[in-house]
TORPA-293907 format. One line per 3 residues: number of its first residue (from 1); their letters; for each residue x, y, z of N, C-alpha, C, O. Coordinates in pm, whole numbers, plus 50000, padded with zeros to 5 digits. Each point is the difference from the previous one (the first is absolute). Example, Ala and Ser with C-alpha at 12.3 -4.5 7.8 and 13.67 -1.06 7.14 Angstrom:
BEGIN
1) AS) 51319,49431,50780,49911,50119,50000,50090,50120,50000,50104,49998,50066; 49861,50107,49862,50082,50119,50006,49923,50109,50073,50051,50111,50017
//
This chain:
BEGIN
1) XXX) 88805,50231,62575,49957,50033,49864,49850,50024,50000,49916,49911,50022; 50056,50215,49953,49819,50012,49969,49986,49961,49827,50071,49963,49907; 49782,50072,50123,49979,49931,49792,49882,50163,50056,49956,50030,50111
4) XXX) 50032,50023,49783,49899,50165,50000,49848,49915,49963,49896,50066,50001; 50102,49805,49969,49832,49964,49977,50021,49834,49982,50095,49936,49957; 49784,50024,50091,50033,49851,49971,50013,49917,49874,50022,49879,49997
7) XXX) 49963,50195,49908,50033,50017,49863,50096,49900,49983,50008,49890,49946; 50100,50228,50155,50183,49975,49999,50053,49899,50011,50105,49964,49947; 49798,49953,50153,50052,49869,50064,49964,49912,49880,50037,49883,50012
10) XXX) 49903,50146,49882,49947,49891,49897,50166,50035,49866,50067,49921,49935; 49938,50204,50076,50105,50051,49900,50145,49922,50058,50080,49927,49942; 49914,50119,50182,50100,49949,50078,50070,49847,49959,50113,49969,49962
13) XXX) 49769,49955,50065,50021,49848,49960,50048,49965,49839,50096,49937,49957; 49813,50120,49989,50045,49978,49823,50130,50039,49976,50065,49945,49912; 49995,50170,50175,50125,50024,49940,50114,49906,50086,50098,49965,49934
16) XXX) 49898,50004,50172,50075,49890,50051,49995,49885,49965,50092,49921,50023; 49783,50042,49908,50007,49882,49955,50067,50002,49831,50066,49920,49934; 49894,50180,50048,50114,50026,49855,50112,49982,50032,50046,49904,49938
19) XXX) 50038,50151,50144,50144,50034,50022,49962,49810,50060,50006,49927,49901; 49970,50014,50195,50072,49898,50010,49957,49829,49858,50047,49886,50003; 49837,50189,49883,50051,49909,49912,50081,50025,49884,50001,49926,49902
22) XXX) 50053,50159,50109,50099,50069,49935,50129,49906,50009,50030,49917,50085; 50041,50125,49793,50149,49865,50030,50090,50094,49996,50116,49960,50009; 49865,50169,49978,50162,50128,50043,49899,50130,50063,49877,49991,49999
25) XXX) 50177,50096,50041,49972,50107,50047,49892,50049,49888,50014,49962,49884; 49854,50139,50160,49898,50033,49901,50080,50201,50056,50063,50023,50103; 49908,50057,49808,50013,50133,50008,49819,50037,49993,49900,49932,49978
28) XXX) 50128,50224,50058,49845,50040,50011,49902,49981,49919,49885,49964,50025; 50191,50075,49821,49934,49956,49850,49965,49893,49992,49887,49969,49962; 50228,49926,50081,49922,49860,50000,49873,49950,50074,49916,49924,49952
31) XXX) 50082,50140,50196,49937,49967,50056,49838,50062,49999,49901,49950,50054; 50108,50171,49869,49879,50073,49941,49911,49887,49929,49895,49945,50033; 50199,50042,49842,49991,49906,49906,49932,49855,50012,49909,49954,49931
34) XXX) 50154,49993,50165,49944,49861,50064,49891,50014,50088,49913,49913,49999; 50076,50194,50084,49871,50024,50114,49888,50077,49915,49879,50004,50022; 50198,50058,49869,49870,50042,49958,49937,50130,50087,49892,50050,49969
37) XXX) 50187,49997,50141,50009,50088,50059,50056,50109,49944,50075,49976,49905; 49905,50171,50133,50032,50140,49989,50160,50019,50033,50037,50002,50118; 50033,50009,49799,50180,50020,50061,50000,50072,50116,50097,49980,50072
40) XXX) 49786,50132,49984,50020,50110,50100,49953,49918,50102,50021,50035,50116; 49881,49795,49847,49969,49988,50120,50093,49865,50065,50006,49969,50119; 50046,49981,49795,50110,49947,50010,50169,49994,50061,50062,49906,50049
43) XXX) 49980,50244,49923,50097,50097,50064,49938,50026,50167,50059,49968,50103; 49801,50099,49886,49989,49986,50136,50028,49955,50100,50040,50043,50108; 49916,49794,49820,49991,49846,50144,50091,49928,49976,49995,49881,50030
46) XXX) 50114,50175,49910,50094,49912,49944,50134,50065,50105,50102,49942,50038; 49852,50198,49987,50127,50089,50104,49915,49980,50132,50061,49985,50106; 49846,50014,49893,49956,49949,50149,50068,49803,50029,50032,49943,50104
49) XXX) 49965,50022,49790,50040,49828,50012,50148,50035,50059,50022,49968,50117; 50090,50103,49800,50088,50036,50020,50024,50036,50141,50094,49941,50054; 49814,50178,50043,50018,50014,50086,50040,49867,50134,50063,50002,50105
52) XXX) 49861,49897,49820,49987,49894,50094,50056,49862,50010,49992,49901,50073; 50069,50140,49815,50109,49858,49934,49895,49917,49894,50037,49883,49993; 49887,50133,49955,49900,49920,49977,50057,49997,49839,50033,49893,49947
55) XXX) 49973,50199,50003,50155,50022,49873,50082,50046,50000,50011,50108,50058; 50119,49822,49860,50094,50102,49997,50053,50006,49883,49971,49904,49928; 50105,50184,50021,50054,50015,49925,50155,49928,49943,50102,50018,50067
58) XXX) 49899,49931,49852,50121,49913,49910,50124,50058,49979,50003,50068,49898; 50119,49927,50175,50110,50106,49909,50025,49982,49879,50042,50097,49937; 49935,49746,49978,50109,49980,49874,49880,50064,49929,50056,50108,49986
61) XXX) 49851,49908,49970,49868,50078,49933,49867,50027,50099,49959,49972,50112; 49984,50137,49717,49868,50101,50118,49888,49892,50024,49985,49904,49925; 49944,50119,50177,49899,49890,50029,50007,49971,50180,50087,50028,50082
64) XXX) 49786,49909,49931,50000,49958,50115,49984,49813,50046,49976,49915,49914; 50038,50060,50199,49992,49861,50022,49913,50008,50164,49980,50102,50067; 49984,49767,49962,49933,50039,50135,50125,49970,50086,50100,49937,49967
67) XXX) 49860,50145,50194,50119,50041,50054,50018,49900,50115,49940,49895,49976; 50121,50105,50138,50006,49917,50119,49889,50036,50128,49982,49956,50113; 49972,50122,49826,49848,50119,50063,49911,49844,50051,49959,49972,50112
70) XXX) 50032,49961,49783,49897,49906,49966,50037,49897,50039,49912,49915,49984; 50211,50030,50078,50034,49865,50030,49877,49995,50148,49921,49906,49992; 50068,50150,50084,49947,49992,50149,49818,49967,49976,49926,49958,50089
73) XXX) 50038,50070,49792,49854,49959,49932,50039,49898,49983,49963,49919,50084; 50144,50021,49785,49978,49854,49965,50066,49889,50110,49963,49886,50028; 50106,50164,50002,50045,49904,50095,49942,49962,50122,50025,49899,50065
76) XXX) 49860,50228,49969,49881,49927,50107,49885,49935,49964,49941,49930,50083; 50004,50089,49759,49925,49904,49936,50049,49910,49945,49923,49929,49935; 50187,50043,50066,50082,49828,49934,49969,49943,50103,49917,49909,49999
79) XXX) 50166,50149,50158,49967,49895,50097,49828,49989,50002,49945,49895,49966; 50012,50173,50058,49826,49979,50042,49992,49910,49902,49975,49883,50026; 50047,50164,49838,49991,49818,49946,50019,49900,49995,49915,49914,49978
82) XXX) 50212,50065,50044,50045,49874,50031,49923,49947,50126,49940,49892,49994; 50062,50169,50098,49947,49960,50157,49849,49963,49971,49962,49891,50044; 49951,50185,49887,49875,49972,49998,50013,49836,49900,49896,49934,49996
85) XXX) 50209,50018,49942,49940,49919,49905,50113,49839,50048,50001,49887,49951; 50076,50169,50156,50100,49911,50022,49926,49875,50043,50033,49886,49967; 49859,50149,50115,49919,49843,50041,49946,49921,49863,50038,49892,49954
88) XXX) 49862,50199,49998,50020,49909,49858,50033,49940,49932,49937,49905,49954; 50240,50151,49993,50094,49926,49945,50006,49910,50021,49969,49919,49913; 50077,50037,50219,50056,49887,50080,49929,49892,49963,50046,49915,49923
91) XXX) 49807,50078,50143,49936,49920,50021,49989,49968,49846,49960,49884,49992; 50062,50180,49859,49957,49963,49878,50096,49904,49986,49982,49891,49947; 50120,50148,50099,50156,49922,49940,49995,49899,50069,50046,49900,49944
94) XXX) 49915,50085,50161,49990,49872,50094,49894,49893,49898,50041,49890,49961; 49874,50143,50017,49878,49954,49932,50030,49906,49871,49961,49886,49973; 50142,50226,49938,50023,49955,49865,50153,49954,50031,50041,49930,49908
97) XXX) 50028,50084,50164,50111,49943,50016,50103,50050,49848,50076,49932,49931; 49881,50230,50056,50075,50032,49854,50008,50189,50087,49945,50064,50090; 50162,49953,49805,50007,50148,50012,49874,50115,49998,49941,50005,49892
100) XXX) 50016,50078,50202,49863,50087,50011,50086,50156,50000,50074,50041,50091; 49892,50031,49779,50019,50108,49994,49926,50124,50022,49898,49978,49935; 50084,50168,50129,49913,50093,49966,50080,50116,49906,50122,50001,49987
103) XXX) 49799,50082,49959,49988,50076,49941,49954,50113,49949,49893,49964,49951; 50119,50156,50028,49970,50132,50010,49986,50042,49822,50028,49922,49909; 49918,50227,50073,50083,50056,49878,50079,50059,50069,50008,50011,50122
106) XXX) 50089,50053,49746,50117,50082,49998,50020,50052,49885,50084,49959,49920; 49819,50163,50056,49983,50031,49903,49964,49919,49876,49910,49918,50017; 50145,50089,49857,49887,49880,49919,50059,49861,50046,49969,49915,49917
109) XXX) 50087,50047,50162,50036,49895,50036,49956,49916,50100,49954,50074,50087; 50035,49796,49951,49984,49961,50136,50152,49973,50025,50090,49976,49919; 49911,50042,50274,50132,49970,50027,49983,49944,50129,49973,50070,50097
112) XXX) 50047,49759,49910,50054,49907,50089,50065,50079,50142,50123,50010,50008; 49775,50055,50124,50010,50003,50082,50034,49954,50137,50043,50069,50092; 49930,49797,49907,49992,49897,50119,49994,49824,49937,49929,49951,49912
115) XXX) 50167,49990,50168,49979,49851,49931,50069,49923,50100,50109,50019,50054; 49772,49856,49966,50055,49901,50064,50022,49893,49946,49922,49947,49920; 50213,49997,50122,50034,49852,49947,49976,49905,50027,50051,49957,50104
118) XXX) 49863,49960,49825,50003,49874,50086,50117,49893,49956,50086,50034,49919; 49913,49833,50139,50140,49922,49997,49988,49996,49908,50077,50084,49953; 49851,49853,49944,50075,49987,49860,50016,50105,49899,49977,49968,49883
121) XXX) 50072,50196,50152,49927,50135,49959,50108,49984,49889,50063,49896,49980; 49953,50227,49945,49983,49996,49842,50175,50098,50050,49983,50096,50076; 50161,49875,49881,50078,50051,50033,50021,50103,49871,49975,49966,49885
124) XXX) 50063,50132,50143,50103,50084,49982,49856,50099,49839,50021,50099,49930; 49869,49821,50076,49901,50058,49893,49903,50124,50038,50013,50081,49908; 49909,49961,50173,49975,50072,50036,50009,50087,50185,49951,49952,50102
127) XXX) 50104,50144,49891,50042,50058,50080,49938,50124,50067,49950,50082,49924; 50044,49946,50226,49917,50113,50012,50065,50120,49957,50120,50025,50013; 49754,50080,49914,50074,50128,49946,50010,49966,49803,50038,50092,49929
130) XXX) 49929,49791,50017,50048,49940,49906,49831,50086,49933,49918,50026,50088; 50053,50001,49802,49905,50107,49912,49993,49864,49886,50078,49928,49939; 49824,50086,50073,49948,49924,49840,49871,50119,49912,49946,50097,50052
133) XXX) 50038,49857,49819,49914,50075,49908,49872,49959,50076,49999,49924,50098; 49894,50134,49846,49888,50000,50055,49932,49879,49930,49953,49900,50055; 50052,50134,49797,49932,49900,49960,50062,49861,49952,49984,49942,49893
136) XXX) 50092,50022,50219,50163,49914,49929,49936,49921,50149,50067,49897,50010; 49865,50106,50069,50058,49940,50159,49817,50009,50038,49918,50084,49966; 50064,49764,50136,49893,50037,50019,50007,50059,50105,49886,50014,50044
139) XXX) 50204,50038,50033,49973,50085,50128,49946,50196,49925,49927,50090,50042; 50169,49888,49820,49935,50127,49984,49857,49978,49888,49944,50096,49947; 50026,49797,50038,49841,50008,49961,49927,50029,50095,49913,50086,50007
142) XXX) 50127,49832,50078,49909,49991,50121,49981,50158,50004,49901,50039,49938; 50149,50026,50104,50066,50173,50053,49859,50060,49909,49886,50032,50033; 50199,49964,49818,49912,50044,49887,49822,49977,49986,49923,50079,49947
145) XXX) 50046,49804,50108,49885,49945,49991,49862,50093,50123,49881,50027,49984; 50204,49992,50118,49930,50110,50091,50001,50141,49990,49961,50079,50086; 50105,49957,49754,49989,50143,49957,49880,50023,49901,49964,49904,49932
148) XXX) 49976,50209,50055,49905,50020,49848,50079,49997,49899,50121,50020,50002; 49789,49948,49875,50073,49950,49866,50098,50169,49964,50115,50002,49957; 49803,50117,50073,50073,50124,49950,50100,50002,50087,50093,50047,49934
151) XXX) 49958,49925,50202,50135,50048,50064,50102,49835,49940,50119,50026,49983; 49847,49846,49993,50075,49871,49986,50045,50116,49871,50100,50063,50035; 49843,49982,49812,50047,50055,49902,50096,50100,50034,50101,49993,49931
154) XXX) 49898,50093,50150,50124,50067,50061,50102,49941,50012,50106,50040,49953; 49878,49843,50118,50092,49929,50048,50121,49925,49915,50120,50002,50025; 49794,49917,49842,50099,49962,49928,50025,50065,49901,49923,50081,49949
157) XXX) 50205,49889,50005,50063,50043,49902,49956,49933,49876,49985,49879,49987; 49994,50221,49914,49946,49983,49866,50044,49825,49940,49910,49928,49958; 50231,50026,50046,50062,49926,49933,50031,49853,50169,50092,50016,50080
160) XXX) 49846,49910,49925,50005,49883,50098,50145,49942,49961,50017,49959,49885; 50068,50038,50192,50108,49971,50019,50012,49793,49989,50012,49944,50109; 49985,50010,49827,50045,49841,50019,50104,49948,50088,50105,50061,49980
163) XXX) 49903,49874,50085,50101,49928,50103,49980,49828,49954,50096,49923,50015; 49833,50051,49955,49956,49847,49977,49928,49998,49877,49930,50089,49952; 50104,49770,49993,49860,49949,49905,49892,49985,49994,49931,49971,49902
166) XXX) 50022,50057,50271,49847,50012,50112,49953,50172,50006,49895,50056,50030; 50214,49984,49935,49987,50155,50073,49848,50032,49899,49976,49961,49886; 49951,50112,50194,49845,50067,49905,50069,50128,49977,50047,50060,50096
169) XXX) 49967,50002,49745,50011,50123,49955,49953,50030,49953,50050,50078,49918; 49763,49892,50076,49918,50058,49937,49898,50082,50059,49911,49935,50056; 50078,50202,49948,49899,50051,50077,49846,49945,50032,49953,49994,50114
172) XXX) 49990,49972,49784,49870,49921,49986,50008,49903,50069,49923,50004,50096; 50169,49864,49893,50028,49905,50067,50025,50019,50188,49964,49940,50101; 50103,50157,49873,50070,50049,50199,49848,50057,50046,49959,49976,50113
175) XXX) 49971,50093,49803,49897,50057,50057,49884,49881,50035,49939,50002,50107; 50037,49893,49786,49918,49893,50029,50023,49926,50146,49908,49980,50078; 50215,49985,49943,50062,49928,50096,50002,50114,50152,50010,49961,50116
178) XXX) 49975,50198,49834,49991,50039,50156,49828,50020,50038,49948,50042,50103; 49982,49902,49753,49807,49995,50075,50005,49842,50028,49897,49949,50044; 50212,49971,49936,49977,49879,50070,50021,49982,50167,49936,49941,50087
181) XXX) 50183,50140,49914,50051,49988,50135,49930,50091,50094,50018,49996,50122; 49889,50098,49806,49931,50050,50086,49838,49934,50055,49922,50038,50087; 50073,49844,49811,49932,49928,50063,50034,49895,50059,49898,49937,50028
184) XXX) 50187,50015,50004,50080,49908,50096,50089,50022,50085,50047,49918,50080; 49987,50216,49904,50119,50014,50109,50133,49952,50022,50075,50004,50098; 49937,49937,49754,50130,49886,50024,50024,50038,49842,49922,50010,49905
187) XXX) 50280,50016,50114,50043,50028,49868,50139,49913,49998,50105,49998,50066; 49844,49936,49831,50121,49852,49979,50117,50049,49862,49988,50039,49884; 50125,49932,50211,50141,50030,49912,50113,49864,50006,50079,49955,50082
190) XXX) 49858,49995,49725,50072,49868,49945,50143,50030,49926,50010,49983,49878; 50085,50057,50192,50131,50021,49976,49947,50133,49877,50017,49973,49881; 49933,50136,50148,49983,50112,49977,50086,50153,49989,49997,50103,49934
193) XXX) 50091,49825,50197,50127,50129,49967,50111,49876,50015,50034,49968,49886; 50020,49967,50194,50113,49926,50005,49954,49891,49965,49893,49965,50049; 50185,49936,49837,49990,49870,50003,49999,49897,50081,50122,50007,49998
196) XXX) 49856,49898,50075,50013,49891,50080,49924,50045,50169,49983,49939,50106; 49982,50223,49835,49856,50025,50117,49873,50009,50028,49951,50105,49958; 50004,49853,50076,49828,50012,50028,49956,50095,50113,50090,50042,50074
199) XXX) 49768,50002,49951,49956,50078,50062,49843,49983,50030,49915,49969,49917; 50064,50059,50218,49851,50055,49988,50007,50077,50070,50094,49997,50081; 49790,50132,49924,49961,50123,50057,49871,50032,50048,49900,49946,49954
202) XXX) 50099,50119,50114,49854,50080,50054,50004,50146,50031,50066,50031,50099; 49887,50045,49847,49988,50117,50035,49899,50062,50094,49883,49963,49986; 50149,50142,50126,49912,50064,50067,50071,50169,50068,50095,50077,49985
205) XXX) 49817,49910,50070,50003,50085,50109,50033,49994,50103,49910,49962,50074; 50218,50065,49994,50010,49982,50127,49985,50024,50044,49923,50095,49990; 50151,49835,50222,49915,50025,50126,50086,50201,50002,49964,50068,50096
208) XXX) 50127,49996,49811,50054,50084,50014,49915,50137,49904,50029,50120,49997; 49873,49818,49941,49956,50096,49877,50036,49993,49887,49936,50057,49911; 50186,49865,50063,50091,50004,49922,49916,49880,49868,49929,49901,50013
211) XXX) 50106,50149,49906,49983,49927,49841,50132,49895,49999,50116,50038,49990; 49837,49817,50023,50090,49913,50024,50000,49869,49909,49902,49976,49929; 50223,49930,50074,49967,49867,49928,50073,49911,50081,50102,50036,50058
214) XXX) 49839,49820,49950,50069,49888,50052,49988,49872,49921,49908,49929,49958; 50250,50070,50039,50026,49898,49919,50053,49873,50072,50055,50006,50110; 49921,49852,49805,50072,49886,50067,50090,49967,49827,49963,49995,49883
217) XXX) 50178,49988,50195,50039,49987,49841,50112,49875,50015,50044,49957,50107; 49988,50000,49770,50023,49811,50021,50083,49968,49835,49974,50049,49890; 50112,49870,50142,50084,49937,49907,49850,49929,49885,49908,49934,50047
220) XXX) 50102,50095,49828,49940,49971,49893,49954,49798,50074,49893,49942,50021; 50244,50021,49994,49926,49840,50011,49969,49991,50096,49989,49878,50013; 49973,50189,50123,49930,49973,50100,49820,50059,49977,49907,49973,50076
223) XXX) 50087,50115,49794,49904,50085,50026,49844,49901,49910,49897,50047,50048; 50089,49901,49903,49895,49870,49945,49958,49958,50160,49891,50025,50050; 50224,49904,50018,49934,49973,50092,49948,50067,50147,49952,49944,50099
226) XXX) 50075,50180,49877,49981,50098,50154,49877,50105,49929,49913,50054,50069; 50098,49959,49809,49905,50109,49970,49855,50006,50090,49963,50085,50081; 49986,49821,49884,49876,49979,50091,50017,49995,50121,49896,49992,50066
229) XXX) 50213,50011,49997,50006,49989,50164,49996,50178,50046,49940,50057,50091; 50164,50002,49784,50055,50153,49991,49854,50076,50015,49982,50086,50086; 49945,49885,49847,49850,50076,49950,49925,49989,50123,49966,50111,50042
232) XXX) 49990,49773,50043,49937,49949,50111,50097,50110,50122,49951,50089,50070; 50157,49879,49925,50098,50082,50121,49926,50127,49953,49897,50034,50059; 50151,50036,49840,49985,50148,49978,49839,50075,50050,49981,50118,50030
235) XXX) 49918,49768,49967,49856,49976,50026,50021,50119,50150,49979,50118,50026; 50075,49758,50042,50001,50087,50146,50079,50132,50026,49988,50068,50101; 50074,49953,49822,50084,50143,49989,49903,50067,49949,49937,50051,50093
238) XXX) 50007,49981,49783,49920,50090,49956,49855,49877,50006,50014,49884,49961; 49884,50158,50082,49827,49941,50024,49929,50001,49862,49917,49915,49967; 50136,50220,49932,49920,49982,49898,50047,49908,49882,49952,49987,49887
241) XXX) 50130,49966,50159,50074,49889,49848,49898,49910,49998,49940,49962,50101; 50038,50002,49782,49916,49913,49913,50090,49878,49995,50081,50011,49908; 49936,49853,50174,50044,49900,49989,49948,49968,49819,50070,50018,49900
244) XXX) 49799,49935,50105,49976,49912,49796,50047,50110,49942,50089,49971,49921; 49884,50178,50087,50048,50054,49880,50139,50030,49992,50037,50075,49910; 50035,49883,50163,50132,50026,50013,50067,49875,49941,50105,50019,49939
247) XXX) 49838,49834,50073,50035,49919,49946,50023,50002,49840,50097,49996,49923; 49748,50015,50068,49976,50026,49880,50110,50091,49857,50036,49988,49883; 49974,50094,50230,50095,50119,49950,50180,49933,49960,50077,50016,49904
250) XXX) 49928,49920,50205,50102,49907,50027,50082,49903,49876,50118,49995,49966; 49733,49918,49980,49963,49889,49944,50057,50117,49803,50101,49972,49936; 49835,50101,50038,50053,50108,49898,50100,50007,49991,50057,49945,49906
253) XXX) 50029,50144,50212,50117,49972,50019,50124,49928,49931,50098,50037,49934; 49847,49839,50116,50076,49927,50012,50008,49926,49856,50108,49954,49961; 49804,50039,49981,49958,49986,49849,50109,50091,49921,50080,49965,49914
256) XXX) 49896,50162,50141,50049,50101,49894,50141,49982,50029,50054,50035,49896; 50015,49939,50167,50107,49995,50067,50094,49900,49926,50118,50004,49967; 49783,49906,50021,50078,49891,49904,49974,50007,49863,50069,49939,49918
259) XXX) 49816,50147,50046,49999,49989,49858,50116,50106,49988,50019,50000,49878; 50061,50081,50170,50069,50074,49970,50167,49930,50010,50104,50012,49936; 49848,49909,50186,50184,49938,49975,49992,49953,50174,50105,49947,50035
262) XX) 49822,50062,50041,50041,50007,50086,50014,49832,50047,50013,49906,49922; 49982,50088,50199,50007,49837,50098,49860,50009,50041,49950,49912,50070
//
């Protein structure tokens, strides 16, 4: 596949990344529409994608989806991820003696890539491949917190979805809490999407390039007493976490948590 200017390779991306946050097949109109791109230039790189499996076309309606072109990309950067981050894991879960998750986006979503169990790990609740909201989970604050404020607004959806009596659905509020975590490095989740779960996170950069999150996540009544162990572990995974301000952050938390209903 050539691109006629390096332009292309920027057009290129916006429209694949349309088609894969898309939830059915997009047609050309749509995809004009959403890229904000020229329909002529769209049709172009859209029959060159075609050429290469990269889309294809839907029989039950008009539109495209991404094709099997693209499995041999993601499936050699999943492994490079996992492999680059597998020592990490380990040694976190060993540490906290609780479940250590990573995490990616996936479109506006984060989605639970890699996870190790430790013995007392969390059954049948989170799973690899398993997508949570962004602003519902601190693996996807974390995510959110290493973006600028104009692409995080892309990201969510107008109306914050509730899962909990914890869940933040206020833009002002989600936005306060991602200039916190960007000064600490640590984003704490008090039964926020599932009840009877807790969480902490760190967001970075990985040894892959990749825009990443790592989580240690823990049964609600184990989590009072591991939090501070969780924050200290996560220390050595990511260098820039703010041990006090993470506490601190913590200590809020955990306040708000109960003034709302929580344990």
């Amino acid at each position: 596949m050539e691109f006629e200017s390096v332009a292309d390779i920027g057009r290129a991306t916006v429209i694949l990344d349309a088609i894969a946050e898309s939830n059915g097949p997009l047609t050309l109109t749509e995809l004009a529409a959403k890229t904000g791109l020229p329909r002529s230039t769209v049709h172009r790189l859209i029959q060159a994608f075609e050429q290469e499996l990269y889309v294809v076309r839907v029989p039950e309606r008009p539109g495209y989806v991404l094709g099997p072109g693209l499995l041999k990309f993601g499936m050699n950067a999943h492994l490079r991820l996992l492999a680059a981050n597998r020592g990490s894991l380990v040694s976190l879960a060993r540490s906290v003696n609780e479940n250590v998750e990573l995490a990616v986006f996936s479109g506006r979503e984060a989605v639970v890539v890699d996870q190790i169990a430790a013995p007392e790990r969390l059954k049948g609740v989170t799973k690899v491949g398993k997508s949570f909201s962004l602003h519902a989970s601190c693996i996807g604050v974390a995510l959110l917190a290493q973006l600028p404020d104009d692409r995080v607004a892309e990201l969510l959806p107008q109306h914050l979805q509730r899962f909990t009596a914890n869940t933040i659905t206020d833009h002002h509020a989600l936005t306060d809490r991602l200039a916190e975590v960007r000064r600490s490095h640590i984003a704490v989740d008090i039964e926020e999407h599932d009840v009877g779960i807790c969480a902490i996170a760190t967001g970075m950069t990985g040894p892959t390039g990749a825009v990443q999150a790592i989580a240690v996540v823990m049964p609600t009544r184990r989590f009072k007493e591991k939090a501070h162990m969780a924050i200290d572990s996560l220390q050595l995974v990511n260098r820039l976490v703010q041990p006090s301000l993470a506490r601190g952050r913590l200590r809020v938390s955990q306040r708000a948590a109960e003034d709302a209903g929580g344990d």
